[in-house]
PDB file of N, CA, C and O in Angstrom:
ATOM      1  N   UNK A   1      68.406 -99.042  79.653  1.00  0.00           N
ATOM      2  CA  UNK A   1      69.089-100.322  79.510  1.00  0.00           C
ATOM      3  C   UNK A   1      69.920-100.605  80.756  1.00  0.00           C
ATOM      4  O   UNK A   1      70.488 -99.654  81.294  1.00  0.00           O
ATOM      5  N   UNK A   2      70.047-101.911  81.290  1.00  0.00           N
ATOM      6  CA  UNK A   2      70.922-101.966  82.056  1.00  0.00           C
ATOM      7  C   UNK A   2      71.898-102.070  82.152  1.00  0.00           C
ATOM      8  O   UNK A   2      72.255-102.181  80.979  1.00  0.00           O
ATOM      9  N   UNK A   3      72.739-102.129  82.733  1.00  0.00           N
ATOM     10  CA  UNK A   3      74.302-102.068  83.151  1.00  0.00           C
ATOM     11  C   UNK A   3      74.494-103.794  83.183  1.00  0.00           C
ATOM     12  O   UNK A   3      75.506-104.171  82.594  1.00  0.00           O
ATOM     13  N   UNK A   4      73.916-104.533  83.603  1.00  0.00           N
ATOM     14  CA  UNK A   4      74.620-105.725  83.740  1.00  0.00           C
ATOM     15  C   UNK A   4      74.470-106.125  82.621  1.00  0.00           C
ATOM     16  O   UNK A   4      73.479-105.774  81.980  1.00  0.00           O
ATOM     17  N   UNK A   5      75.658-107.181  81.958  1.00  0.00           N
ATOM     18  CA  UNK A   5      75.010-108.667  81.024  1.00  0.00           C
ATOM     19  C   UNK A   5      73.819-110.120  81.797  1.00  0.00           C
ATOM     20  O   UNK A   5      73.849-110.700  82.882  1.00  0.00           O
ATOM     21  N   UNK A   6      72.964-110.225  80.673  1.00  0.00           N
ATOM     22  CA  UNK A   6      72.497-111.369  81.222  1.00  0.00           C
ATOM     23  C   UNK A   6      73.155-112.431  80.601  1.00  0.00           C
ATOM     24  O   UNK A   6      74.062-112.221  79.796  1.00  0.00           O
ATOM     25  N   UNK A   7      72.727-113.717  80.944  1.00  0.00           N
ATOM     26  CA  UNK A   7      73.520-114.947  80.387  1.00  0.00           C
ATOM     27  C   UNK A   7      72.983-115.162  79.116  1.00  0.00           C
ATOM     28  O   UNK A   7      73.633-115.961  78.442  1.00  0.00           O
ATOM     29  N   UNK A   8      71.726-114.560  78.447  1.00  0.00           N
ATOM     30  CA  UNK A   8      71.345-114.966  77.296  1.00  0.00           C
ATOM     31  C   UNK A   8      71.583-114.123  76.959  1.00  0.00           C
ATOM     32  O   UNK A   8      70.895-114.223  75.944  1.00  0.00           O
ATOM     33  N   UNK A   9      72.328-112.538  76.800  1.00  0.00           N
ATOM     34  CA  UNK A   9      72.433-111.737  75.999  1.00  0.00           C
ATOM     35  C   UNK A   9      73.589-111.928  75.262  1.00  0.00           C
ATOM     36  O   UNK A   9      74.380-112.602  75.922  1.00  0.00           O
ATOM     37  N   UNK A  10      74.231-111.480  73.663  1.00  0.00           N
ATOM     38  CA  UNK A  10      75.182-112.182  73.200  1.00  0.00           C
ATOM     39  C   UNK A  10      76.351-110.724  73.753  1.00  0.00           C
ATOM     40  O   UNK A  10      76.047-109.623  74.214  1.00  0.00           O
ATOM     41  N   UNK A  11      77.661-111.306  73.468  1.00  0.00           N
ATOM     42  CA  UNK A  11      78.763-110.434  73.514  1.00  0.00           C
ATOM     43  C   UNK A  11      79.961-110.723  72.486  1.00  0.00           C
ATOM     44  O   UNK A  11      80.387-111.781  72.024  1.00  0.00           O
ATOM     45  N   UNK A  12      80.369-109.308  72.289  1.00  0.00           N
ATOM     46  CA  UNK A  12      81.622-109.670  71.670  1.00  0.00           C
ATOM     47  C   UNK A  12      83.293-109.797  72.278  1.00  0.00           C
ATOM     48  O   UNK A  12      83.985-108.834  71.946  1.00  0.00           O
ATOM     49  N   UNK A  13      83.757-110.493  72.827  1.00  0.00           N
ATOM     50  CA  UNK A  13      84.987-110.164  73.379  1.00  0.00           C
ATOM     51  C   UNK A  13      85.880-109.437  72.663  1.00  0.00           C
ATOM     52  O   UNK A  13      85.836-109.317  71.439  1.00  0.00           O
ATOM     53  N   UNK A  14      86.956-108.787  73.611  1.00  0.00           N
ATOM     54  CA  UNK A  14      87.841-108.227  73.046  1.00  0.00           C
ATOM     55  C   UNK A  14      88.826-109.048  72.103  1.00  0.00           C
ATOM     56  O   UNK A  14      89.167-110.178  72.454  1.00  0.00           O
ATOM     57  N   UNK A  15      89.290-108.497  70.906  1.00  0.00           N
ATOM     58  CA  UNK A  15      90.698-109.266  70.208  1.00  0.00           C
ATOM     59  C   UNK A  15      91.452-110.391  71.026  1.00  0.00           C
ATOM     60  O   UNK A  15      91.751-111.507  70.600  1.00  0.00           O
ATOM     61  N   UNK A  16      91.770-109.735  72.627  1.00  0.00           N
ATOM     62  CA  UNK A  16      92.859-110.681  72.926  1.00  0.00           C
ATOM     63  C   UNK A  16      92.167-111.466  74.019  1.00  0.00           C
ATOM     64  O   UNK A  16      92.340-111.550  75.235  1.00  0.00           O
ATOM     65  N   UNK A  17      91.128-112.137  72.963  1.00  0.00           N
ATOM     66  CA  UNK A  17      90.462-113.216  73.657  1.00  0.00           C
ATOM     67  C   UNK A  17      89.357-113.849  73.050  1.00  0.00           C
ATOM     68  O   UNK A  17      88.206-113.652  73.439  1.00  0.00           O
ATOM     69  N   UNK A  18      89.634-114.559  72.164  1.00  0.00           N
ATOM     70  CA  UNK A  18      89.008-114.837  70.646  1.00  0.00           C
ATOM     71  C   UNK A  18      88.352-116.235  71.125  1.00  0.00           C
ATOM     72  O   UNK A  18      87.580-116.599  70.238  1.00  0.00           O
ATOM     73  N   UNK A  19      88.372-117.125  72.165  1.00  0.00           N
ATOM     74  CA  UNK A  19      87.698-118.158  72.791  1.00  0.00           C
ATOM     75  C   UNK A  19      86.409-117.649  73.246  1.00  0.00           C
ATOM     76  O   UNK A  19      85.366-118.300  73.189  1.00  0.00           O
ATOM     77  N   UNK A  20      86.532-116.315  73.758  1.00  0.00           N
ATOM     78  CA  UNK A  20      85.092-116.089  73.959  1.00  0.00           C
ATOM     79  C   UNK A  20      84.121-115.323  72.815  1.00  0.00           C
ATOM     80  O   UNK A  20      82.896-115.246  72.725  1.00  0.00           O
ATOM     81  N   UNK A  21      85.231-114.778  71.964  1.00  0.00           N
ATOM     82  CA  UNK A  21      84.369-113.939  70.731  1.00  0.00           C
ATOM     83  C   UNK A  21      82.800-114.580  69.890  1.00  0.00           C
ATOM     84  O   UNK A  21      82.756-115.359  68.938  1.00  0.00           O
ATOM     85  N   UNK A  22      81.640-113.940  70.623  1.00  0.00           N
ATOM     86  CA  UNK A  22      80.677-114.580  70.413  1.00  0.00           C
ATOM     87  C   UNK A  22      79.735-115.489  71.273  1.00  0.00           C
ATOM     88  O   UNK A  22      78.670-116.037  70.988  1.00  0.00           O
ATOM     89  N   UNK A  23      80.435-115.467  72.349  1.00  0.00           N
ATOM     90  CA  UNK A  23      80.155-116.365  73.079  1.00  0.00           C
ATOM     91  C   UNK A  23      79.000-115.622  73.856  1.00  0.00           C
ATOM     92  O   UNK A  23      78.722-114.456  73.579  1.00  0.00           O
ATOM     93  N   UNK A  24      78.375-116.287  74.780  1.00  0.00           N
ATOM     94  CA  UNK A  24      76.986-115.924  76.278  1.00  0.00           C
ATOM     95  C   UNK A  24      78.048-115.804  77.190  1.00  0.00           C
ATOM     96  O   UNK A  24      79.142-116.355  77.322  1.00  0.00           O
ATOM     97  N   UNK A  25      77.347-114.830  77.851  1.00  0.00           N
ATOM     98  CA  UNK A  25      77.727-115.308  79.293  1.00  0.00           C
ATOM     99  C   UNK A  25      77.530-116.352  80.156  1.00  0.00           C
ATOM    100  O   UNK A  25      78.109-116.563  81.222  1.00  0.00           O
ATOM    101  N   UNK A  26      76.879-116.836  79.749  1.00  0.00           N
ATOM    102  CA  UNK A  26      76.652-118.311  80.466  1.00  0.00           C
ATOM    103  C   UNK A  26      77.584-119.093  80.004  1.00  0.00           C
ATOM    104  O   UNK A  26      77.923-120.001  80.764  1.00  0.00           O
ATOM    105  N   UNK A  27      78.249-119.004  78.713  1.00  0.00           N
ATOM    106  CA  UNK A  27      79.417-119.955  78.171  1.00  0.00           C
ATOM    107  C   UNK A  27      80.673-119.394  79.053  1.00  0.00           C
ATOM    108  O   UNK A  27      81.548-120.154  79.467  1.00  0.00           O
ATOM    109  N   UNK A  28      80.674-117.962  79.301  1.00  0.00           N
ATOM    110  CA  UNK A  28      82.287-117.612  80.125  1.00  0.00           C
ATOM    111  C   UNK A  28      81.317-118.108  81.343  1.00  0.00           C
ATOM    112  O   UNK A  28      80.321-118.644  80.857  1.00  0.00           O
ATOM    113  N   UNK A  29      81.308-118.106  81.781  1.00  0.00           N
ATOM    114  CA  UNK A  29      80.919-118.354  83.292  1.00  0.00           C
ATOM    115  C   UNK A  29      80.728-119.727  83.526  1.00  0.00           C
ATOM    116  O   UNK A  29      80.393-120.071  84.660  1.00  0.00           O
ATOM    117  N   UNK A  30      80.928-120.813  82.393  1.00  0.00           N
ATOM    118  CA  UNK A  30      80.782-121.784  82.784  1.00  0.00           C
ATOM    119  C   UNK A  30      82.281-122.355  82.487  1.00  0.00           C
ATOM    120  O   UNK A  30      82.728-123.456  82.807  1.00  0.00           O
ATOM    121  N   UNK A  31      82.988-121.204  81.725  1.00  0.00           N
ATOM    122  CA  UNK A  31      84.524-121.938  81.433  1.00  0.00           C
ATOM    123  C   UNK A  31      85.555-121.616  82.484  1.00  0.00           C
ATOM    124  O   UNK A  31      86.667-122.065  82.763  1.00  0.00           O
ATOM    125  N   UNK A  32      84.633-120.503  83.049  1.00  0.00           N
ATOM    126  CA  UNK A  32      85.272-120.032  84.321  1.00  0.00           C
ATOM    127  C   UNK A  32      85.389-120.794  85.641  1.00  0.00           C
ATOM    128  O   UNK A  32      86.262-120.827  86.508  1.00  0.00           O
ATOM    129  N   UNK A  33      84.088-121.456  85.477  1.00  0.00           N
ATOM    130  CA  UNK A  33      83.966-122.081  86.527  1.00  0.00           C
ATOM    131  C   UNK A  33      84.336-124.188  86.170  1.00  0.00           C
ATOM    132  O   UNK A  33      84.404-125.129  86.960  1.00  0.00           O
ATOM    133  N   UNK A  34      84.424-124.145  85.253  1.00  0.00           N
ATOM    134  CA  UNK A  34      84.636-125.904  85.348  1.00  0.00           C
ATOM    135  C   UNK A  34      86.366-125.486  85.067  1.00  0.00           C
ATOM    136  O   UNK A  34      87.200-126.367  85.277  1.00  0.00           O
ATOM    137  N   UNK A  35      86.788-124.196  84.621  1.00  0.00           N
ATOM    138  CA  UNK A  35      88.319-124.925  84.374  1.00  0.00           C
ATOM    139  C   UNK A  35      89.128-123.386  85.389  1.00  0.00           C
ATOM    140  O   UNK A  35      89.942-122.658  84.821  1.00  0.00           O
ATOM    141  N   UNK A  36      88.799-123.193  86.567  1.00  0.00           N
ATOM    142  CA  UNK A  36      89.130-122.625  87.672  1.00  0.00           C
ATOM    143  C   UNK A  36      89.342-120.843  87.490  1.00  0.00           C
ATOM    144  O   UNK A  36      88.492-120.367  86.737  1.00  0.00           O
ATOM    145  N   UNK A  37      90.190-119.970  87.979  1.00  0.00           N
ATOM    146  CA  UNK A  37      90.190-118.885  88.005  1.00  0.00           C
ATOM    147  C   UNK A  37      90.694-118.120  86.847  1.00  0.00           C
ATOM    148  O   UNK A  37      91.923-118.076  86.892  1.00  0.00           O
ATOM    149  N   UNK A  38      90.144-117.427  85.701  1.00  0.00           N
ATOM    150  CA  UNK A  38      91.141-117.028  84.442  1.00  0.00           C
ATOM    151  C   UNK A  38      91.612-118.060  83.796  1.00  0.00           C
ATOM    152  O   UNK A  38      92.816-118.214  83.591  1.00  0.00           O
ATOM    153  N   UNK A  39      90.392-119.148  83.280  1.00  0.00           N
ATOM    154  CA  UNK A  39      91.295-120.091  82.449  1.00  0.00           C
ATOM    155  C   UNK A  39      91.917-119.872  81.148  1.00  0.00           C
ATOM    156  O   UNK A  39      92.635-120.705  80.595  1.00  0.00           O
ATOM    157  N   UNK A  40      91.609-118.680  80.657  1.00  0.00           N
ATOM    158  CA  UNK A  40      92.529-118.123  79.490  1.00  0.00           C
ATOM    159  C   UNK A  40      93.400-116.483  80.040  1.00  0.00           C
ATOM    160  O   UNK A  40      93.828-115.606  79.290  1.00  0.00           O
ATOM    161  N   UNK A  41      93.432-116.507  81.253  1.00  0.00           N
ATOM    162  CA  UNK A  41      94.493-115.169  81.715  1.00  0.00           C
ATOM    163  C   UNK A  41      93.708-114.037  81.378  1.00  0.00           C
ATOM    164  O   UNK A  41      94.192-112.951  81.060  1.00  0.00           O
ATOM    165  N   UNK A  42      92.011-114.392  81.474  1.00  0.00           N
ATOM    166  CA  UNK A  42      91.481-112.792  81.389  1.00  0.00           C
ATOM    167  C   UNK A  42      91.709-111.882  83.622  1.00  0.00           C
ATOM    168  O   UNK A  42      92.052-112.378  84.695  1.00  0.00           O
ATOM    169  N   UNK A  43      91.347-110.730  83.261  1.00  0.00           N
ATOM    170  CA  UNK A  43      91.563-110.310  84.840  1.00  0.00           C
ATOM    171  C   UNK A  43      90.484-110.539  85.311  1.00  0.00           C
ATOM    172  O   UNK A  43      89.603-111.092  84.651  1.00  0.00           O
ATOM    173  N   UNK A  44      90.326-110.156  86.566  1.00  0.00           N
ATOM    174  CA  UNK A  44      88.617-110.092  87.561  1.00  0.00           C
ATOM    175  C   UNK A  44      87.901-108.986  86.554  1.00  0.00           C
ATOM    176  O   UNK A  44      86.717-109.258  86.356  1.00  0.00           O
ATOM    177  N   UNK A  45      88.214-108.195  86.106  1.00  0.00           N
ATOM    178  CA  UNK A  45      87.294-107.271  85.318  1.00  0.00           C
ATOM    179  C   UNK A  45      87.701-107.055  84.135  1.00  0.00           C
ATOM    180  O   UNK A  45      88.795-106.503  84.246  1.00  0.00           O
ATOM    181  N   UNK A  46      87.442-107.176  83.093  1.00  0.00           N
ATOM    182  CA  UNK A  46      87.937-106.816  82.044  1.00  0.00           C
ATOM    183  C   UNK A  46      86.517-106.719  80.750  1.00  0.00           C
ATOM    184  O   UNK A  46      85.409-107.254  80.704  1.00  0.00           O
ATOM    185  N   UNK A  47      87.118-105.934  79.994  1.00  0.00           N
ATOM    186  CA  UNK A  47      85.997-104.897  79.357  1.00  0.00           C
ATOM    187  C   UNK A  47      85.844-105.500  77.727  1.00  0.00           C
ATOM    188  O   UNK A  47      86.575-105.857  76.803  1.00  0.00           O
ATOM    189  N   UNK A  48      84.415-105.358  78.034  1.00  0.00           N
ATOM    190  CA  UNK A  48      84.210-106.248  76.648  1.00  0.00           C
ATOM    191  C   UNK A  48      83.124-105.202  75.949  1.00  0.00           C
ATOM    192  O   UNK A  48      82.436-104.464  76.654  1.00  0.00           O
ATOM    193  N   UNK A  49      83.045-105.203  74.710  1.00  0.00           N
ATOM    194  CA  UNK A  49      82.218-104.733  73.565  1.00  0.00           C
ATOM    195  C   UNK A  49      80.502-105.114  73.679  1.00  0.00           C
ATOM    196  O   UNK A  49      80.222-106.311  73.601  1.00  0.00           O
ATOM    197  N   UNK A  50      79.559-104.290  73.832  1.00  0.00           N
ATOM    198  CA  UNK A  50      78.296-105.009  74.071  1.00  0.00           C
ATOM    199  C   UNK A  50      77.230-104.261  73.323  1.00  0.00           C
ATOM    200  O   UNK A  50      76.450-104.088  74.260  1.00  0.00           O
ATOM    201  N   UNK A  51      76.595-103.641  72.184  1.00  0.00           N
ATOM    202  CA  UNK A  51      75.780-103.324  71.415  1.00  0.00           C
ATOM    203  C   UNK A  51      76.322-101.700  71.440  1.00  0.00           C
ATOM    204  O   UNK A  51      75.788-100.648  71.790  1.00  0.00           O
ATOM    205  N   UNK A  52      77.860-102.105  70.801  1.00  0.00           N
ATOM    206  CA  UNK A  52      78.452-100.451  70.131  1.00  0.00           C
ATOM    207  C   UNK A  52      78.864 -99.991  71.458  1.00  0.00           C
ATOM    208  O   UNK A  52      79.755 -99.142  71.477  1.00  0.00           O
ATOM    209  N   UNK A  53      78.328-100.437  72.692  1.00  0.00           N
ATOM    210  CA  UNK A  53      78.606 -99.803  73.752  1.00  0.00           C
ATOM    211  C   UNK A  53      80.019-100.259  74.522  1.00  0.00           C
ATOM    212  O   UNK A  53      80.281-101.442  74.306  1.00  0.00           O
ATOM    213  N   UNK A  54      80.888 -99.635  75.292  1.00  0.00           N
ATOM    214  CA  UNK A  54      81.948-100.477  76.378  1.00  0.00           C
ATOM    215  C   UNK A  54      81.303-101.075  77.810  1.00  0.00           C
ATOM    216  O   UNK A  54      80.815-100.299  78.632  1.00  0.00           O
ATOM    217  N   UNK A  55      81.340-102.342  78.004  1.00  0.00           N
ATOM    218  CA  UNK A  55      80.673-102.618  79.338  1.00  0.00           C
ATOM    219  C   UNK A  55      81.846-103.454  80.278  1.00  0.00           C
ATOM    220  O   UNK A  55      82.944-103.880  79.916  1.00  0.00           O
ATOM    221  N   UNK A  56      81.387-103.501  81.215  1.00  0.00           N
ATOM    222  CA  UNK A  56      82.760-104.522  82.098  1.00  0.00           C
ATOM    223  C   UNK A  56      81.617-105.747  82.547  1.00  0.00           C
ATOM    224  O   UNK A  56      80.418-105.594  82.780  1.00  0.00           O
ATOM    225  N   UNK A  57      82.285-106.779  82.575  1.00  0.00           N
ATOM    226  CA  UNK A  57      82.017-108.271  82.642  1.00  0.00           C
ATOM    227  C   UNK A  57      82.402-108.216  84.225  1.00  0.00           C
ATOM    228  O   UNK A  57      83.556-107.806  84.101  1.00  0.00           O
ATOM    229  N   UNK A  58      82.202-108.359  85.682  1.00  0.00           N
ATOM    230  CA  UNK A  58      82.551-109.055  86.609  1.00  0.00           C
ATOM    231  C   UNK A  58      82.438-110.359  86.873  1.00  0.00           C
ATOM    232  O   UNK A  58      81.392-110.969  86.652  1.00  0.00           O
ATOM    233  N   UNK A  59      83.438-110.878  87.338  1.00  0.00           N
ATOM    234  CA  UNK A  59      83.271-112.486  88.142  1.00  0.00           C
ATOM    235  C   UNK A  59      83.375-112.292  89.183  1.00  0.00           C
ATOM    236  O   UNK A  59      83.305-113.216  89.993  1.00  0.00           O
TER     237      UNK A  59
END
């Protein structure tokens, strides 16, 4: 399996960030990008839940 997310694969965000809970990556990456850097105060890396597994999300 790979290490990256794709944009169609689903994810679960962490608790303290319930806007993305459920969401694609193509949905953060597009909220990222129409409403500028951390539009909800996540960091450049931060670690999200991905099939039982821990993975990190980069922007």
């Amino acid at each position: 399996m790979s290490n990256s997310l794709k944009d169609n694969e689903f994810l679960i965000a962490t608790p303290d960030i319930p806007e993305f809970l459920g969401r694609s990556m193509g949905y953060v990456r597009k909220m990222i990008k129409e409403n500028g850097i951390n539009p909800v105060g996540i960091e450049d890396r931060k670690k999200y839940y991905y099939k039982d597994e821990l993975r990190y999300a980069a922007y």
